[in-house]
Backbone atoms as SQL, in Angstrom:
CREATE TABLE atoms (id INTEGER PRIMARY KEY, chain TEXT, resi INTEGER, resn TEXT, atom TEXT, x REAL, y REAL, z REAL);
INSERT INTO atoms VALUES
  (1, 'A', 1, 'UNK', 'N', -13.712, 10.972, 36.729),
  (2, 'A', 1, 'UNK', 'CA', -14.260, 11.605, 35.545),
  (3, 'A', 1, 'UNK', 'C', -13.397, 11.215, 34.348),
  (4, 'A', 2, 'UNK', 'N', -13.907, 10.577, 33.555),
  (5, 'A', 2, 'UNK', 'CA', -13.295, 10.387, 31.988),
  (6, 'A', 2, 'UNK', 'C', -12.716, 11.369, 31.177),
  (7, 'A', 3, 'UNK', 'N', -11.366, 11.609, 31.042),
  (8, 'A', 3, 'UNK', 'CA', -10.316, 12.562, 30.872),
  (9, 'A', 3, 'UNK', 'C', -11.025, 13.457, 29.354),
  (10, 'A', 4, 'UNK', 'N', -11.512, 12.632, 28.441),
  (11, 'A', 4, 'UNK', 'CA', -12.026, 12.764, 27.092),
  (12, 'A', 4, 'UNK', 'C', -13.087, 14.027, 27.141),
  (13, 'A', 5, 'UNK', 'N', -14.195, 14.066, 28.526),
  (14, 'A', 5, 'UNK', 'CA', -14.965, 14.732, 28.907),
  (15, 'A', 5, 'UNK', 'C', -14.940, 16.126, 30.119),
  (16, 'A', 6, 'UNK', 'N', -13.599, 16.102, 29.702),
  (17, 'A', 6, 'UNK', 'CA', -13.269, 17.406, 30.946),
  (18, 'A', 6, 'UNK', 'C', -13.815, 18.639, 30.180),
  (19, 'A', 7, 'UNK', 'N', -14.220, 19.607, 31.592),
  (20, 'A', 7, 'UNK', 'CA', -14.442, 21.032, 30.497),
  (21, 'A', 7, 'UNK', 'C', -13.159, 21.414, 30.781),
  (22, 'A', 8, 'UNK', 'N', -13.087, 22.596, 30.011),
  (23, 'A', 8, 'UNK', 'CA', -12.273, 23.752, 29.681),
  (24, 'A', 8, 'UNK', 'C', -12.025, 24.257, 31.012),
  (25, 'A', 9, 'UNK', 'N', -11.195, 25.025, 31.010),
  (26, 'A', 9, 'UNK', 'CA', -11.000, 25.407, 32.598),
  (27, 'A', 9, 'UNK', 'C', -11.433, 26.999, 32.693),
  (28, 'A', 10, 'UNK', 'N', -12.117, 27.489, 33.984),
  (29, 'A', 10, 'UNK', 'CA', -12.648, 28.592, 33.503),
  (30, 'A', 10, 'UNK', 'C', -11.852, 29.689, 33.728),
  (31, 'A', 11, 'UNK', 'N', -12.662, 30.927, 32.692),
  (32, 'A', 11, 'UNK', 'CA', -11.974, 31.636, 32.561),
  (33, 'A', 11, 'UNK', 'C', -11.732, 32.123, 33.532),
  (34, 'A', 12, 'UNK', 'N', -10.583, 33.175, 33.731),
  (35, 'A', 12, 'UNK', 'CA', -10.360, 33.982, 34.709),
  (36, 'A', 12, 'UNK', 'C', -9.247, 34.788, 34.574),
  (37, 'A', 13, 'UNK', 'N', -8.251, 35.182, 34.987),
  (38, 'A', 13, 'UNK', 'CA', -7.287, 36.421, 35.889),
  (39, 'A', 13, 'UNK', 'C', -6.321, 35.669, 34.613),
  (40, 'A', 14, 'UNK', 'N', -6.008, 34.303, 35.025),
  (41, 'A', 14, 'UNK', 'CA', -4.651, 33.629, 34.175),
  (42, 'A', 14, 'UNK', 'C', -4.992, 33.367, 32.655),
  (43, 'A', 15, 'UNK', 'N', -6.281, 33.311, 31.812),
  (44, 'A', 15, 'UNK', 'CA', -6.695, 33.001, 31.233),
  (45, 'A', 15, 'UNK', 'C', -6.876, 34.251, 30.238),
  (46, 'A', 16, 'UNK', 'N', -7.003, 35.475, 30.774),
  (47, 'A', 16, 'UNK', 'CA', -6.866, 36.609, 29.886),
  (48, 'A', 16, 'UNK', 'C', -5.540, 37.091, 30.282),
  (49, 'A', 17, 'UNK', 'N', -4.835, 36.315, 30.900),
  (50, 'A', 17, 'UNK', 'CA', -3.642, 37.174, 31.112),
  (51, 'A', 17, 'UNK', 'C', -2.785, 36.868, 29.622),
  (52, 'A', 18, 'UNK', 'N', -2.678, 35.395, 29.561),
  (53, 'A', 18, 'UNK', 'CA', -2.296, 34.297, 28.412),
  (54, 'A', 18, 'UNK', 'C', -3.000, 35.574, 27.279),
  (55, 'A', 19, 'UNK', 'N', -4.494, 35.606, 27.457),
  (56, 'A', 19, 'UNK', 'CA', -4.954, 36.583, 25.886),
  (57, 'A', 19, 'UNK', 'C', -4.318, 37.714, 25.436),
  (58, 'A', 20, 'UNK', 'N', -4.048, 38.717, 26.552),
  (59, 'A', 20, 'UNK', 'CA', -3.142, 39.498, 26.445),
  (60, 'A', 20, 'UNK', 'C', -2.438, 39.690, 26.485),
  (61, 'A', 21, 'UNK', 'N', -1.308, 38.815, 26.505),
  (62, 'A', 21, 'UNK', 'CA', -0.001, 38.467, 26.298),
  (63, 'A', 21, 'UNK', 'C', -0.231, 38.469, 25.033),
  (64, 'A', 22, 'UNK', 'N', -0.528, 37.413, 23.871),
  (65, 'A', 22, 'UNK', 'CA', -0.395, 36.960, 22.575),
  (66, 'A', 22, 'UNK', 'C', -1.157, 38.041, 21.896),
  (67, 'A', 23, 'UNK', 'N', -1.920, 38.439, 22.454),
  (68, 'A', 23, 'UNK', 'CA', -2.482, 40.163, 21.571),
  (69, 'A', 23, 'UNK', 'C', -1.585, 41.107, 21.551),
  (70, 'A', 24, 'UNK', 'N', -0.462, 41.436, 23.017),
  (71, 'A', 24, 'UNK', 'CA', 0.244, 42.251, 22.969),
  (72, 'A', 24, 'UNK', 'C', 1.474, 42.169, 22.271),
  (73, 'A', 25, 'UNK', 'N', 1.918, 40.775, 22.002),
  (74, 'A', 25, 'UNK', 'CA', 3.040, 40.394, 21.162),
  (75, 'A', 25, 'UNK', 'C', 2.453, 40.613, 19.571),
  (76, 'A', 26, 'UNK', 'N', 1.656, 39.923, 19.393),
  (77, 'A', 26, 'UNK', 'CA', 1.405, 40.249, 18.026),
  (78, 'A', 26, 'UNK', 'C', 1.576, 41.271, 16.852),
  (79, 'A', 27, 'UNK', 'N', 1.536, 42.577, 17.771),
  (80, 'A', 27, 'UNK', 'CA', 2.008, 44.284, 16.963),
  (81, 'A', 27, 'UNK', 'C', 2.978, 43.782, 16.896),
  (82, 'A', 28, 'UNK', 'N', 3.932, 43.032, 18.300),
  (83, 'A', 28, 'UNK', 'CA', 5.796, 43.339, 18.032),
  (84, 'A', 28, 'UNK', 'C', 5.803, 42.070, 16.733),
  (85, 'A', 29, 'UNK', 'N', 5.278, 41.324, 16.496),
  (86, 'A', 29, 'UNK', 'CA', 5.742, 40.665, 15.438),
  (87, 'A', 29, 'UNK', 'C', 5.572, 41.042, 14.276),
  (88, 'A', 30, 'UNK', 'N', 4.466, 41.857, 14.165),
  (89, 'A', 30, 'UNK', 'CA', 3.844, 42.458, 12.666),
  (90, 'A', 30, 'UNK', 'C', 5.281, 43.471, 12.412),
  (91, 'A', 31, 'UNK', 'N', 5.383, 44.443, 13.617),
  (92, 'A', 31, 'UNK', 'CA', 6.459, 45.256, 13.146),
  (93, 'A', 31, 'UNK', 'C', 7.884, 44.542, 13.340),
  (94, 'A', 32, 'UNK', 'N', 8.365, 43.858, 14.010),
  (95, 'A', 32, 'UNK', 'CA', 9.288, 42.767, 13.543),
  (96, 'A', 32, 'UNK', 'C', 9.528, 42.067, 11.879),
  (97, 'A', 33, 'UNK', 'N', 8.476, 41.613, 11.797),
  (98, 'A', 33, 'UNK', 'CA', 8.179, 41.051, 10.649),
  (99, 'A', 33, 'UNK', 'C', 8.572, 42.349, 8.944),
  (100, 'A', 34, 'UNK', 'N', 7.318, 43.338, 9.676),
  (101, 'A', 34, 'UNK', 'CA', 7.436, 44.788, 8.566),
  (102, 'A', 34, 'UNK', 'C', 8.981, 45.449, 8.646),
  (103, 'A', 35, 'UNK', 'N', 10.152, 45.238, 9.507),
  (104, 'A', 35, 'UNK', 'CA', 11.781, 45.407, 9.564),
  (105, 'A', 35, 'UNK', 'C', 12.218, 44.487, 8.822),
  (106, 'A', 36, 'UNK', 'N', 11.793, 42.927, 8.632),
  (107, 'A', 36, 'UNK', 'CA', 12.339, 42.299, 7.860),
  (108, 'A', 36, 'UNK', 'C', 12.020, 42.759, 6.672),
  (109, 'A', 37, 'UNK', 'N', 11.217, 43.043, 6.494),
  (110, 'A', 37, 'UNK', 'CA', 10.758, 43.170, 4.712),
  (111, 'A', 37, 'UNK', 'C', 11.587, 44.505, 4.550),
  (112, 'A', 38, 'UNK', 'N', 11.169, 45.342, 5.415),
  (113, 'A', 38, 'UNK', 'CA', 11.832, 46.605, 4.469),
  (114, 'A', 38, 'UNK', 'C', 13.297, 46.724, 4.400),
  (115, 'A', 39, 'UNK', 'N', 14.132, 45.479, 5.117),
  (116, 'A', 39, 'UNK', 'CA', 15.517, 45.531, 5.090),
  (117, 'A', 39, 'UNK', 'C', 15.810, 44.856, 3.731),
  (118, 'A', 40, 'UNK', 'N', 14.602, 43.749, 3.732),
  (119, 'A', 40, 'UNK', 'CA', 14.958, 43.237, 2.395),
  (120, 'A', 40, 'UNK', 'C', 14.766, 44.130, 1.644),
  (121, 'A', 41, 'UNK', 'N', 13.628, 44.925, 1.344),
  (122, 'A', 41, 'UNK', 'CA', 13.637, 45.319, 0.478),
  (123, 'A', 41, 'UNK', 'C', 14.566, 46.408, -0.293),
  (124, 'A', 42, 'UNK', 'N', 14.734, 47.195, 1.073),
  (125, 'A', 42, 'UNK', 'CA', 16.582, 48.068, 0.967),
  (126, 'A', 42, 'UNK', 'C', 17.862, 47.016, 0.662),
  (127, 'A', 43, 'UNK', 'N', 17.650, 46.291, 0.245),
  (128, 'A', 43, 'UNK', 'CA', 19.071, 44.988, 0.299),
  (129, 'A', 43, 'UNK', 'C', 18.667, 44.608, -1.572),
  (130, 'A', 44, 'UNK', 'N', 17.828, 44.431, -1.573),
  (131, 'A', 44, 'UNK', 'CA', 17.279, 44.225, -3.020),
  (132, 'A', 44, 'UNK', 'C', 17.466, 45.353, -4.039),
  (133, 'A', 45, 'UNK', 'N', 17.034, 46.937, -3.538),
  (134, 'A', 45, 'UNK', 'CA', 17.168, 47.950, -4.270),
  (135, 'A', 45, 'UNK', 'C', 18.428, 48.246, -4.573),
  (136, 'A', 46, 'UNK', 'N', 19.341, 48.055, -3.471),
  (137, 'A', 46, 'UNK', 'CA', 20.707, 48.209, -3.757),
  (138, 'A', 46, 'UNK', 'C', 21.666, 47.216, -4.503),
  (139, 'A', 47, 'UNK', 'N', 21.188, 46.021, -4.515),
  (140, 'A', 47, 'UNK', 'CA', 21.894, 45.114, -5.566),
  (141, 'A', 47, 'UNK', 'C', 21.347, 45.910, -6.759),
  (142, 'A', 48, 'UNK', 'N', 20.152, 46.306, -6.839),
  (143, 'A', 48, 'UNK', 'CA', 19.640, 46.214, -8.416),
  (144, 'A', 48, 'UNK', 'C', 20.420, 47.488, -9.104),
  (145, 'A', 49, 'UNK', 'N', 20.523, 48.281, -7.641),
  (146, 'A', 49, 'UNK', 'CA', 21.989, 49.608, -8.058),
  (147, 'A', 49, 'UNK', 'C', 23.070, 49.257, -8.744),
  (148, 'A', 50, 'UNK', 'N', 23.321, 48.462, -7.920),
  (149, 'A', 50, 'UNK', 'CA', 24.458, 48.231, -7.789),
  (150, 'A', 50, 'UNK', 'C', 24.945, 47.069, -10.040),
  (151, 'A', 51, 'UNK', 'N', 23.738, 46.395, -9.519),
  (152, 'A', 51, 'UNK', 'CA', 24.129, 45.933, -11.197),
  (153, 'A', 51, 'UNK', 'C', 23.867, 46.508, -11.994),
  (154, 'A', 52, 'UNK', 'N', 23.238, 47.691, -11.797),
  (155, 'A', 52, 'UNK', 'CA', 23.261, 48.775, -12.846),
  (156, 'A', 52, 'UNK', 'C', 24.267, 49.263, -13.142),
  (157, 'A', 53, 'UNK', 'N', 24.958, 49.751, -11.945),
  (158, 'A', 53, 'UNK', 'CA', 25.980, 50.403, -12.610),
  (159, 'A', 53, 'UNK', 'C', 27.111, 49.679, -12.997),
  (160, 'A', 54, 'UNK', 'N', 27.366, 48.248, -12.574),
  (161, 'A', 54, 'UNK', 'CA', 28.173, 47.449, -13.126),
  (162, 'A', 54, 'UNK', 'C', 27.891, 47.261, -14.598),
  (163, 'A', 55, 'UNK', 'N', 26.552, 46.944, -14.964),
  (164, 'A', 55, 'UNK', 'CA', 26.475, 47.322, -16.270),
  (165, 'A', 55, 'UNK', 'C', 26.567, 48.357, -17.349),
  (166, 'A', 56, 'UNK', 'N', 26.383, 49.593, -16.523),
  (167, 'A', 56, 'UNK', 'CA', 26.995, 50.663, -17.372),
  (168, 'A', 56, 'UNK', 'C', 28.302, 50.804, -17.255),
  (169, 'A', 57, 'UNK', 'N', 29.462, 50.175, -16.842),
  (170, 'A', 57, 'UNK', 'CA', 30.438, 50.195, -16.603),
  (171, 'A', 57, 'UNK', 'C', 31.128, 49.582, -17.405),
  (172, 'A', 58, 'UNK', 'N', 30.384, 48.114, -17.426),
  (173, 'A', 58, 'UNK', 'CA', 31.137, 47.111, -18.610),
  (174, 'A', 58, 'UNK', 'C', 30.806, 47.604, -19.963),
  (175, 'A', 59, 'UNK', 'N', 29.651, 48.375, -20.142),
  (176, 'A', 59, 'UNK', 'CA', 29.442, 48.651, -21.193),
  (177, 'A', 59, 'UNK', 'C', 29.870, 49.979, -21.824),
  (178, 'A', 60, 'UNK', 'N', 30.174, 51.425, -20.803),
  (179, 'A', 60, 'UNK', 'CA', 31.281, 52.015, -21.454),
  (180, 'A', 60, 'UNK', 'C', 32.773, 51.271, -21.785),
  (181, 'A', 61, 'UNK', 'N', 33.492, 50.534, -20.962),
  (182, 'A', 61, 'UNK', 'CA', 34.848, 50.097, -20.825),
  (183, 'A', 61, 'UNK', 'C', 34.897, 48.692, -22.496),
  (184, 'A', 62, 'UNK', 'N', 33.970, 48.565, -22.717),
  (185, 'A', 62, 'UNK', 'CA', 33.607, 47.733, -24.124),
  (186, 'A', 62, 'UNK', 'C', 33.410, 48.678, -24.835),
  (187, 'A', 63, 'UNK', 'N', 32.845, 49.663, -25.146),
  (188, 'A', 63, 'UNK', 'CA', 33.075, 50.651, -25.941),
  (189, 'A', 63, 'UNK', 'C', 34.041, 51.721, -26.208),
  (190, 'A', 64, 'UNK', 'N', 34.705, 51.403, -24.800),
  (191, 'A', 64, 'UNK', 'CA', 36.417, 52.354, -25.441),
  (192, 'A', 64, 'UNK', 'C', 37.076, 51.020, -25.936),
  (193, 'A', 65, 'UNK', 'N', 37.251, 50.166, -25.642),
  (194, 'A', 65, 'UNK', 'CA', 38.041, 48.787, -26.267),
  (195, 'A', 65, 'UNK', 'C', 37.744, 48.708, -27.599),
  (196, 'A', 66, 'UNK', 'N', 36.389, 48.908, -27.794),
  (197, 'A', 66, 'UNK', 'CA', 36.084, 48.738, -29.364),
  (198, 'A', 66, 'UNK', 'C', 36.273, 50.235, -30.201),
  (199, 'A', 67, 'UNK', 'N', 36.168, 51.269, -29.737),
  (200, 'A', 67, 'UNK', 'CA', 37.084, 52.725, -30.414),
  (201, 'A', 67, 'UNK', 'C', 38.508, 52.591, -30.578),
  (202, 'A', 68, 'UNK', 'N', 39.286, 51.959, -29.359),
  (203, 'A', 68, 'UNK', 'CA', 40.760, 51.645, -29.582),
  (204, 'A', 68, 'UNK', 'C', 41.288, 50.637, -30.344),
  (205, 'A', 69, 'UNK', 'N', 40.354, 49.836, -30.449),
  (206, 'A', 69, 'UNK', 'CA', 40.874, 48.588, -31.518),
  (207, 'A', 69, 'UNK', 'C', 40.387, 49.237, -33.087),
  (208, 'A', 70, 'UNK', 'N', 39.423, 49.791, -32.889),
  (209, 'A', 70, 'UNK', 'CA', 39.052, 50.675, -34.354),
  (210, 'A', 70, 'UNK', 'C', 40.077, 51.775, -35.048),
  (211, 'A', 71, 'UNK', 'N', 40.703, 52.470, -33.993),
  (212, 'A', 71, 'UNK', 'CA', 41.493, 53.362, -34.148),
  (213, 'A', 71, 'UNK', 'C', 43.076, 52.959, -34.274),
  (214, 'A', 72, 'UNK', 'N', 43.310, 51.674, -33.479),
  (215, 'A', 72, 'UNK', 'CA', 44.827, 51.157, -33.828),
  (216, 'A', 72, 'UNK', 'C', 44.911, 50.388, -35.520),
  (217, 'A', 73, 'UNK', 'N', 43.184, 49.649, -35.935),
  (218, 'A', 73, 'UNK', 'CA', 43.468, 49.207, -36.919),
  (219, 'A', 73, 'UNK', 'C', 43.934, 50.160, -37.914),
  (220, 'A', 74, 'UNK', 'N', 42.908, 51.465, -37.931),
  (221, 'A', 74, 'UNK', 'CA', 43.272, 52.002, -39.137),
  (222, 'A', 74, 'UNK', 'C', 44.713, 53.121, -39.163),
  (223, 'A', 75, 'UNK', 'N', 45.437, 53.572, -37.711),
  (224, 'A', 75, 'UNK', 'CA', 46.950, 53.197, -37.591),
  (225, 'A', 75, 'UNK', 'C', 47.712, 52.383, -38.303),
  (226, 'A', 76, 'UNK', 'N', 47.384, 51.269, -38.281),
  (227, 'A', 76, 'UNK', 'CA', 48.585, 49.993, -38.503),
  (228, 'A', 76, 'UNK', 'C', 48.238, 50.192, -40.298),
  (229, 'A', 77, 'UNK', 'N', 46.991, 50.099, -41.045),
  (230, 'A', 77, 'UNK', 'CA', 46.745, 50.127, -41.975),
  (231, 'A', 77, 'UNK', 'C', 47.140, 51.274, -42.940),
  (232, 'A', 78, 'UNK', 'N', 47.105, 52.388, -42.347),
  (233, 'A', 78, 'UNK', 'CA', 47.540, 53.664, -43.034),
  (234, 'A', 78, 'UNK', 'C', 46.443, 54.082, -43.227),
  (235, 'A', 79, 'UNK', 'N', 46.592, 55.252, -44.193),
  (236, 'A', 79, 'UNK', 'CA', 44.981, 55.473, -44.861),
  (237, 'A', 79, 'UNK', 'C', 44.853, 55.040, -46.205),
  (238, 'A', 80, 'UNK', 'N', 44.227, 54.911, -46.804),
  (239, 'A', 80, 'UNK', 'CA', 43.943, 54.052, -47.889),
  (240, 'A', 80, 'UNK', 'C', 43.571, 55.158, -49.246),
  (241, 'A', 81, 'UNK', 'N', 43.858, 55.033, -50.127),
  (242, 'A', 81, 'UNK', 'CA', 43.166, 55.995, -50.980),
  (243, 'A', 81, 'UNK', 'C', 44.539, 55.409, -52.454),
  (244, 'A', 82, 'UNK', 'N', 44.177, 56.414, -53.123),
  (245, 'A', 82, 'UNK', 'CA', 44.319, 56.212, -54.769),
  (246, 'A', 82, 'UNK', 'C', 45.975, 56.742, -54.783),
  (247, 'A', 83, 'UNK', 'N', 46.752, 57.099, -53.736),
  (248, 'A', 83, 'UNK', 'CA', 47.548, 57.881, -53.744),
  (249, 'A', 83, 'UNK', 'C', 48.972, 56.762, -54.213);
């Protein structure tokens, strides 16, 4: 018989066993899959924390730098007036 023209082999016992195998894996990958995402997505929320508060951080610690340099100038300067 010419290899090109074989049938399919029939179904049976081994043939839905194979189906239900790859049906039964499939949930574990969806929820496999749905652990990856939500780890990412907990991994993502927390950087975005996390540069938040690095940015409110740099940006109080720049604003006492710029009160203390405001406050030493007019130290060093005296006060100024008509006196």
């Amino acid at each position: 018989m010419n290899p090109r023209f074989q049938s399919p082999p029939p179904a049976g016992p081994e043939s839905d066993a194979s189906t239900t195998e790859v049906a039964a894996s499939e949930p574990d990958l969806l929820r496999k899959e749905l652990a990856e995402q939500r780890d990412l997505n907990l991994r993502l929320a927390a950087d975005f924390e996390n540069f938040k508060r690095r940015s409110r951080q740099e940006t109080e610690s720049r604003a006492a730098a710029q009160k203390e340099s405001f406050m030493r100038a007019g130290l060093t300067t005296g006060p100024s007036g008509g006196q």
